[in-house]
C-alpha positions as CSV (number, residue, x, y, z in Angstrom):
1,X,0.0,0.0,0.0
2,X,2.6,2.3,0.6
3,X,4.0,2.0,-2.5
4,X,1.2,2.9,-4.4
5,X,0.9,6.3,-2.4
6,X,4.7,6.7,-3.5
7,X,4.0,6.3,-7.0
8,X,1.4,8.4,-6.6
9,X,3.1,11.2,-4.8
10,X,6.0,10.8,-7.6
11,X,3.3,11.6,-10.4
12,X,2.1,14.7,-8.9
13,X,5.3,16.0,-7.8
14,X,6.4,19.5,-9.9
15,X,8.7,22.2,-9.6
16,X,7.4,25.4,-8.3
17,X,7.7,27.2,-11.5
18,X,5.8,24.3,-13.6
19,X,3.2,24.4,-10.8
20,X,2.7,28.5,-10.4
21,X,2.4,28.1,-13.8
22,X,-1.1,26.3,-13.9
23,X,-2.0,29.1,-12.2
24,X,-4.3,31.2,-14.9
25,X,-4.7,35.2,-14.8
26,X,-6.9,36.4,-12.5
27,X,-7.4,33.2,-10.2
28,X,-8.3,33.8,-6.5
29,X,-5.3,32.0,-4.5
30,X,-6.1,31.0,-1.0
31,X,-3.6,30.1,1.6
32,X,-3.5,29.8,5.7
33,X,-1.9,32.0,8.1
34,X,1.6,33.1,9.3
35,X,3.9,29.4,9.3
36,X,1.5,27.8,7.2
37,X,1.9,29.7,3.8
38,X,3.7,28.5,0.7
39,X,6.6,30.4,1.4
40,X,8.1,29.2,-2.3
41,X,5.1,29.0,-4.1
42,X,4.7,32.6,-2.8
43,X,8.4,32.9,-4.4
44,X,7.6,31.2,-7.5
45,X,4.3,33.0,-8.3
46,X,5.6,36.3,-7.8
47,X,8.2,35.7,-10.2
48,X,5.5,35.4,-12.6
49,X,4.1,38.5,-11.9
50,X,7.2,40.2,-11.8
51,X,7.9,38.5,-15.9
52,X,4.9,39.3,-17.1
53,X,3.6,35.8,-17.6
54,X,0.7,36.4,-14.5
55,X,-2.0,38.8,-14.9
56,X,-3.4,40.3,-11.8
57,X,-4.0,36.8,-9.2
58,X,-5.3,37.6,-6.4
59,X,-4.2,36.3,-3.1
60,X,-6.1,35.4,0.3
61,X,-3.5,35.1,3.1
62,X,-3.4,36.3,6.9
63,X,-0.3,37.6,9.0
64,X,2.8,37.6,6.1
65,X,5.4,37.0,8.3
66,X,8.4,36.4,5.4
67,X,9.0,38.1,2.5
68,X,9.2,36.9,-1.2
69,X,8.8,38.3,-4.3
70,X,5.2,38.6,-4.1
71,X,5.6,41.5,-1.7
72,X,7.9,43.1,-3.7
73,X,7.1,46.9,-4.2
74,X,7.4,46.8,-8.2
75,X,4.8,44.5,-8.3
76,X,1.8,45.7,-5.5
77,X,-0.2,47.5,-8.4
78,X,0.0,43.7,-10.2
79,X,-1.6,41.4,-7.3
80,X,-4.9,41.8,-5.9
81,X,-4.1,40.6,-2.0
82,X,-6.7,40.6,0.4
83,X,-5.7,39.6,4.3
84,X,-7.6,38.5,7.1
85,X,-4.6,39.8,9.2
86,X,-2.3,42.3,8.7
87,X,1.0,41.6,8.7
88,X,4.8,43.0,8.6
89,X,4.6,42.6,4.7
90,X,1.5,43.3,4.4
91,X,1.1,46.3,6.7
92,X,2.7,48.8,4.2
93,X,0.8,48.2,1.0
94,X,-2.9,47.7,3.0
95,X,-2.2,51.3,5.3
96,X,-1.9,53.1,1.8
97,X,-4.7,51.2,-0.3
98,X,-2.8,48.7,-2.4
99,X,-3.8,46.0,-0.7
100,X,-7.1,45.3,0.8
101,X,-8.1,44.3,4.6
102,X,-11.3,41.1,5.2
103,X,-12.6,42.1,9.2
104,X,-13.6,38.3,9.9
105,X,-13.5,36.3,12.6
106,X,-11.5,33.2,13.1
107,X,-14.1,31.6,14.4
108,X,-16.6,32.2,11.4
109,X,-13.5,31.1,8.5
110,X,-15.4,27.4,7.9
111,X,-18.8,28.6,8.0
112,X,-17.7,31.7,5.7
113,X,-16.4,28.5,3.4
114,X,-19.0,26.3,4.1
115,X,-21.7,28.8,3.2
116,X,-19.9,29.8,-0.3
117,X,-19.0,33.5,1.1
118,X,-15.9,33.4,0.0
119,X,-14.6,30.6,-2.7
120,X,-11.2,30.2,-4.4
121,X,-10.0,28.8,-8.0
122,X,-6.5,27.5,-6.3
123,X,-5.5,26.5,-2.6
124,X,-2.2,26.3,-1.1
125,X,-1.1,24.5,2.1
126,X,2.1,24.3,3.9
127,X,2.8,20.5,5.0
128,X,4.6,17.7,6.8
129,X,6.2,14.7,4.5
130,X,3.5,12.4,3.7
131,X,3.2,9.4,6.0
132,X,2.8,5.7,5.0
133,X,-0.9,6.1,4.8
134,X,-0.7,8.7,2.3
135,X,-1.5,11.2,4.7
136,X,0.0,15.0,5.1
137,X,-0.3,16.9,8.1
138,X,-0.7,20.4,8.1
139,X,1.5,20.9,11.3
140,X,1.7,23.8,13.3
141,X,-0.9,25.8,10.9
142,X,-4.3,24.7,11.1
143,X,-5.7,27.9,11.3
144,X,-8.7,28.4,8.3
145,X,-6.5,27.0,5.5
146,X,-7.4,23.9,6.2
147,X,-11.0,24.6,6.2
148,X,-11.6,26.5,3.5
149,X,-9.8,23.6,1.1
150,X,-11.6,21.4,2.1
151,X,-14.9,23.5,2.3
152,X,-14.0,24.2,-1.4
153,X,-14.0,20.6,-3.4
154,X,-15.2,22.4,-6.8
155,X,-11.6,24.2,-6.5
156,X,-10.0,24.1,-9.7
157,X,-6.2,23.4,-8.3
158,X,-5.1,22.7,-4.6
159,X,-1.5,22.5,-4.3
160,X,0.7,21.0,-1.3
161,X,4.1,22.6,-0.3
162,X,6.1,19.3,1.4
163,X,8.6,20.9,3.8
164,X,10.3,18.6,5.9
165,X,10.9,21.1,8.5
166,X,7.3,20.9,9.1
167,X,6.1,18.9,12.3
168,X,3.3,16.2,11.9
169,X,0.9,17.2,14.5
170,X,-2.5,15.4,15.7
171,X,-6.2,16.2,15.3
172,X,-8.4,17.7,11.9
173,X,-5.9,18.7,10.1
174,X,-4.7,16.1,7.2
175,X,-5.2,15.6,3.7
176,X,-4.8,12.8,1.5
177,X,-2.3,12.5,-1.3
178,X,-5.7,11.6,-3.0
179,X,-6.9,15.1,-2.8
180,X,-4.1,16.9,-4.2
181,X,-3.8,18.0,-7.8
182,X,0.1,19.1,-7.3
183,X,2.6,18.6,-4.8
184,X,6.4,20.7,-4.7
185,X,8.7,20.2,-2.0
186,X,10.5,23.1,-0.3
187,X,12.4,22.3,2.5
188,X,13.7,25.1,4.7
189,X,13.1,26.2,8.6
190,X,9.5,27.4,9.5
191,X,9.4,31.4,10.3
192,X,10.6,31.5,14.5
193,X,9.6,34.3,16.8
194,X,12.8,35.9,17.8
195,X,13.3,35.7,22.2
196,X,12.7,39.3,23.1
197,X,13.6,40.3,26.9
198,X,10.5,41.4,28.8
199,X,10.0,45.2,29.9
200,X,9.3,46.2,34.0
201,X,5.7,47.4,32.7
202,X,5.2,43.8,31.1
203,X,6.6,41.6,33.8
204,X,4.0,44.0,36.2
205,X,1.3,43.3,33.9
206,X,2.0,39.8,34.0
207,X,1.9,39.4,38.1
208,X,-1.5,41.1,38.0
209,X,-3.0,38.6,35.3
210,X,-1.6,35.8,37.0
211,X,-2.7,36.7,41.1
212,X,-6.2,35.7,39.6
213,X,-5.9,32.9,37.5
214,X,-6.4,29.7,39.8
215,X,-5.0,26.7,40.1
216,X,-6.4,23.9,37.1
217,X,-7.7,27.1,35.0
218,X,-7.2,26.2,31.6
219,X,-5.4,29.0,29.5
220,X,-5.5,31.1,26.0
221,X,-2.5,33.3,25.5
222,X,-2.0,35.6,22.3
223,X,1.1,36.9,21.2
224,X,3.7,39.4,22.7
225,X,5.5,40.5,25.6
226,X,2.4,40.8,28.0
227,X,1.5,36.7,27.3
228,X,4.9,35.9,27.5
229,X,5.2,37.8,31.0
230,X,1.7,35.8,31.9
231,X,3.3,32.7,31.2
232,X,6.1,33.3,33.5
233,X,4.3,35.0,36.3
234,X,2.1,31.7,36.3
235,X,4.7,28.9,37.7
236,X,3.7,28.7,40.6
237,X,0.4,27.3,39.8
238,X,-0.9,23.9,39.9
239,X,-2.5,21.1,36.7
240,X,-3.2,24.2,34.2
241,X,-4.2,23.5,30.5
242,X,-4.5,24.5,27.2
243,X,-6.9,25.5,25.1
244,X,-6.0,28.2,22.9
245,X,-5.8,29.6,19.2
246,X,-2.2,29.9,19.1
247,X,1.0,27.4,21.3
248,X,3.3,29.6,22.1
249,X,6.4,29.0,23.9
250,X,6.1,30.1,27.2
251,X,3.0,27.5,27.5
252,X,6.1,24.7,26.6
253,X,7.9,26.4,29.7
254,X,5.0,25.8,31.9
255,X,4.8,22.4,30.8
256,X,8.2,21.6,31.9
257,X,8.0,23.3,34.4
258,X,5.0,20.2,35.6
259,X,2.1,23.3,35.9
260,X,0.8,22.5,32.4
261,X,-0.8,18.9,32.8
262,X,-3.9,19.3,31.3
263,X,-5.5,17.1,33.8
264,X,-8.3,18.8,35.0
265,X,-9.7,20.2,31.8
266,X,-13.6,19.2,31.9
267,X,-13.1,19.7,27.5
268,X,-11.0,17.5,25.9
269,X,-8.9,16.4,29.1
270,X,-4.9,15.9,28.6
271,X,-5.0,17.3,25.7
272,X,-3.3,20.8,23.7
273,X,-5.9,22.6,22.1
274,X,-4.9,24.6,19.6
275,X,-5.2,26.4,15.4
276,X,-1.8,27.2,15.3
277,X,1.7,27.8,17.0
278,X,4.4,29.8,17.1
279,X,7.8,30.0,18.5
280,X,11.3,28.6,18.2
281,X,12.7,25.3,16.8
282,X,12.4,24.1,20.1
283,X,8.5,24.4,20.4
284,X,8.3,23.2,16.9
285,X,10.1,19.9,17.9
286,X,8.2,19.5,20.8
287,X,4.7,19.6,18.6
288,X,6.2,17.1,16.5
289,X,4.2,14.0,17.1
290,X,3.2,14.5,20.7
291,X,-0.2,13.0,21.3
292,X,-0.5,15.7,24.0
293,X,-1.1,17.9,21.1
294,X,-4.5,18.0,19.2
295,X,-4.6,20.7,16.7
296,X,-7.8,22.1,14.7
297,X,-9.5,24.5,12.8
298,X,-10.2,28.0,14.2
299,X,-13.8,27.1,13.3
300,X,-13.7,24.6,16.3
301,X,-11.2,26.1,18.4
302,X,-12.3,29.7,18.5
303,X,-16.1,28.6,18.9
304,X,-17.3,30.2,22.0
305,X,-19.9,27.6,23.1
306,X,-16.7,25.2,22.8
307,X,-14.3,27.1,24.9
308,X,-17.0,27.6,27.4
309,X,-16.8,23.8,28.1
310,X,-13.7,24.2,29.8
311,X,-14.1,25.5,33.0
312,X,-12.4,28.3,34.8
313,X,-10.9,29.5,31.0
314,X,-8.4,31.9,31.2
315,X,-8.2,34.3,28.3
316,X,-5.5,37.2,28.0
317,X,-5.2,39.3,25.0
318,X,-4.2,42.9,23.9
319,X,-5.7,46.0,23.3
320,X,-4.3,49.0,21.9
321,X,-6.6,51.7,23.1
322,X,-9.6,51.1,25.2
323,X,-12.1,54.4,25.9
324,X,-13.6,55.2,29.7
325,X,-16.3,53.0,28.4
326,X,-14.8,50.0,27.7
327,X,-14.4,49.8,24.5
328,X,-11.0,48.0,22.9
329,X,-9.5,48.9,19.9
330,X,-7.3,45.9,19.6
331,X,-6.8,45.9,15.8
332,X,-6.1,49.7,14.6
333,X,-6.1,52.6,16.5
334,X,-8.1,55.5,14.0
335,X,-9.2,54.1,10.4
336,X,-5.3,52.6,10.0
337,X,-5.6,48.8,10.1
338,X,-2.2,47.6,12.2
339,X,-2.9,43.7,12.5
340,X,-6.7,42.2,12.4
341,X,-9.8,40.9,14.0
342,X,-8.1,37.5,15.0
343,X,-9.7,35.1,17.8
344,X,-10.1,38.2,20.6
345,X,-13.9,38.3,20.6
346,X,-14.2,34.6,20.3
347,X,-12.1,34.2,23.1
348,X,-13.6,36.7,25.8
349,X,-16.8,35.4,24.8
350,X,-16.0,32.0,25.8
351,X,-13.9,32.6,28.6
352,X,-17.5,34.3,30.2
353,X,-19.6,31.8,29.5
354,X,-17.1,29.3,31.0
355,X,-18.1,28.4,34.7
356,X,-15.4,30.3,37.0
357,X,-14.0,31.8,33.8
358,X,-12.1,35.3,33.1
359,X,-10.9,36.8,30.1
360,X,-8.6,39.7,30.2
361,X,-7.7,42.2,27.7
362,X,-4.3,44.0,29.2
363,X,-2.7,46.9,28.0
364,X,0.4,49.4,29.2
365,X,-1.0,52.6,30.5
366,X,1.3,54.7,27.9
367,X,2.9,54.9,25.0
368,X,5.6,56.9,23.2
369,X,4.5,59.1,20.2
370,X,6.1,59.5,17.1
371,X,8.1,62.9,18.8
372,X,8.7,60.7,21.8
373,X,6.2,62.0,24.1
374,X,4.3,60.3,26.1
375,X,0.8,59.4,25.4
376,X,-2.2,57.5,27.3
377,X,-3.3,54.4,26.1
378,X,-6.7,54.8,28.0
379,X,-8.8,57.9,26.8
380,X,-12.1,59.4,27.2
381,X,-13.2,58.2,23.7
382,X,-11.1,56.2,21.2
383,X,-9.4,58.2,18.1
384,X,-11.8,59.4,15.3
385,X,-12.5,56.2,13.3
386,X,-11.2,53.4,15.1
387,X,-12.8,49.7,14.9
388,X,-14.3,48.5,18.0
389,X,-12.8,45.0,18.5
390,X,-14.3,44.0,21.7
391,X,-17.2,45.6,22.5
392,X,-17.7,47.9,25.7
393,X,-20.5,45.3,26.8
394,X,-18.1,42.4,26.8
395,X,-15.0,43.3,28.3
396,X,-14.4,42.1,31.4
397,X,-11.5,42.4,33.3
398,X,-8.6,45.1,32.2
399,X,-5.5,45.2,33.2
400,X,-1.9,47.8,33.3
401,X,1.1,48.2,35.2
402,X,-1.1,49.7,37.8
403,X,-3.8,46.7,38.8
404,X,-6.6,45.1,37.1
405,X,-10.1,46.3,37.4
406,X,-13.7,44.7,36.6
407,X,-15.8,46.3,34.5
408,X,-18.2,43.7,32.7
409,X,-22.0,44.5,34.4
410,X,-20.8,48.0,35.8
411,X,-22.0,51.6,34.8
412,X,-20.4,54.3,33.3
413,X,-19.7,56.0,36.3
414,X,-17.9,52.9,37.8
415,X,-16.1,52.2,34.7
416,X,-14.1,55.8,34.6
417,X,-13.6,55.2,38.1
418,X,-12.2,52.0,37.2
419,X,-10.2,52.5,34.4
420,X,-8.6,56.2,35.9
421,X,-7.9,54.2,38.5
422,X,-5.3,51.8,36.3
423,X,-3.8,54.4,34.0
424,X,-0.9,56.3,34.0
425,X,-1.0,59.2,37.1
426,X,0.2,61.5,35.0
427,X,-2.6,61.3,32.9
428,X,-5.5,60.6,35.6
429,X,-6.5,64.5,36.1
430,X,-6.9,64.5,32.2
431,X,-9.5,61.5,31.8
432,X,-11.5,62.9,34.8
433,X,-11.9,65.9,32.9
434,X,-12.5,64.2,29.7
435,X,-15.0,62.2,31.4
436,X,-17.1,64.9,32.5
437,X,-16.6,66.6,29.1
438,X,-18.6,64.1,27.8
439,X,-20.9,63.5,30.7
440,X,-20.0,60.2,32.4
441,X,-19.6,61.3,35.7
């Protein structure tokens, strides 16, 4: 049996240029987030462009995290790309026009498939080497690519990019050498998150998250210095787990530190839940093959109602402005998208319908503006036309440098109070004013 998937991987197996060039003018490409995009498809298609012998693709893909020559300036009038998050190559060309922004949810990518929303001619994943069943995993990306290819079967091309760099996880997130029209290998390291020390602000924001998280909560952690400083403010706890969109690396500290054991989940006990991951070479190997690990699409691990089943969840995530209201604008700050909608919602929804669960959007009190003066990340009313990303109604607990305060179920009044309360004091006197500019106490 394992011969005949050989042969038949052999027969589909092309180069990257004899496979971008199936690709006809004006296809829609689609392709997963971050770690699981075709990296030298991405190559081999902008080339294309770039020669002339392409005529205006367009390209689905979220978070760009390394560049090829289909972010190459000479060529962003040439490509229609469309991202579900904004990233470093990406950022540029979608702040000035070139390139266009989808505000969706993680957690509503399948159904968005499912229900024909959004379709695509050509789909490209990022896998592991095929096993003896003829399987490939899709590794530490499950993300939506997954489910939009196979929401798609009237797709005209799907493509496979073999790397053997990529780890062969667990759970919904293989495809047969069946499926596949085209296979090209490209073997190189997956995309690592360099270790960047933590700041005084972030290791205080940490150590106010983790006074309140209990022992045998199970936990969600996003990206960035303020999870990272979570993660180490939490090992002192006791049988935590993991249910989250993205593994990150301080979660494989935990584990060996013996806090992470997954054992008193009440949702899929002992096991990793996760869409995606991202960290060093050292995370990566630890994914590889561990049944601890079950990975899935956002559709099922951003769905509220599913993260509720875990009790006391634990959410932390980011904001980059939040008003005296409570209202985060975690995305963009003014009409200028900076990364996306992501799993943020999804997450501090489910973390409140969880039984003894929190979710926590955290935040320094200032920042530095482009003259290098000081500014307050908590204001009377966010900047003229910002995206709300999680709604003043849902928030629940915030958190600075200078405490964490509750403000899901309060009033107004209670929520300035609240929030003055954990901002910067240089900046205290200038909310209460705003506050009563605009009438909310």
């Amino acid at each position: 049996m394992g011969n005949k998937y050989e042969e038949m991987y052999k027969s589909k197996l092309r180069t990257m240029d004899e496979a971008a060039a199936k690709i006809r003018d004006g296809e829609q490409i689609c392709c997963a987030l971050g770690g699981g995009q075709p990296f030298g498809m991405f190559e081999a298609i902008g080339n294309r462009v770039k020669a002339g012998k392409l005529i205006k693709p367009s390209v689905f893909a979220g978070n760009v995290v390394v560049p090829t020559s289909l972010n190459d300036p000479d060529i962003t009038d040439k490509i229609d790309f469309d991202t579900p998050f904004v990233g470093p190559y990406t950022r540029a060309q979608t702040q000035a026009g070139y390139f266009t922004y989808s505000p969706i949810k993680l957690s509503d990518m399948d159904a968005i498939s499912l229900q024909k929303l959004r379709t695509g001619d050509v789909y490209i994943l990022r896998v592991s080497p095929m096993d003896q069943h003829g399987f490939f995993s899709t590794g530490i990306n499950v993300d939506y690519g997954w489910g939009q290819a196979k929401a798609n079967p009237e797709r005209r091309l799907f493509i496979l990019e073999v790397n053997s760099y990529m780890p062969r996880t667990n759970g919904t997130n293989h495809v047969h050498v069946s499926e596949v029209d085209i296979l090209v290998e490209h073997h190189v390291p997956l995309p690592y998150i360099p270790d960047i020390p933590l700041t005084d602000v972030e290791i205080r924001i940490g150590e106010n998250i983790a006074e309140m998280v209990p022992d045998e909560a199970t936990i969600q952690l996003g990206i960035g210095g303020i999870p990272n400083a979570v993660g180490r403010a939490l090992m002192n706890k006791r049988d935590l787990g993991v249910h989250t969109e993205m593994i990150t690396e301080s979660m494989l500290d935990l584990y060996e530190a013996g806090v992470i054991t997954s054992s008193k989940k009440t949702f899929m006990p002992y096991k990793w839940v996760a869409a995606f991951a991202w960290g060093t070479q050292r995370l990566y190997d630890f994914l590889h093959e561990n049944p601890l690990i079950e990975m899935h699409t956002c559709g099922i691990v951003n769905d509220p109602f599913l993260i509720a089943k875990n009790d006391k969840m634990i959410s932390v995530n980011s904001t980059m402005q939040i008003d005296l209201a409570g209202q985060c604008a975690s995305e963009a700050v003014g009409p200028v998208q900076f990364s996306g909608v992501g799993g943020q919602a999804d997450f501090v929804m489910g973390a409140w319908l969880s039984k003894g669960g929190k979710s926590f959007i955290a935040l320094p009190s200032t920042y530095e503006d482009k003259n290098g003066q000081p500014r307050s990340k908590i204001v009377p009313s966010l900047d003229y036309g910002s995206f709300v990303s999680t709604p003043r109604a849902d928030a629940h607990w915030v958190v600075t440098e200078y405490g964490a305060v509750l403000i899901k179920g309060q009033n107004i009044k209670t929520r300035v109070e609240s929030l003055i309360s954990i901002a910067h004091p240089d900046f205290r006197d200038e909310l209460r004013f705003g506050a009563k500019k605009l009438g909310f106490i």
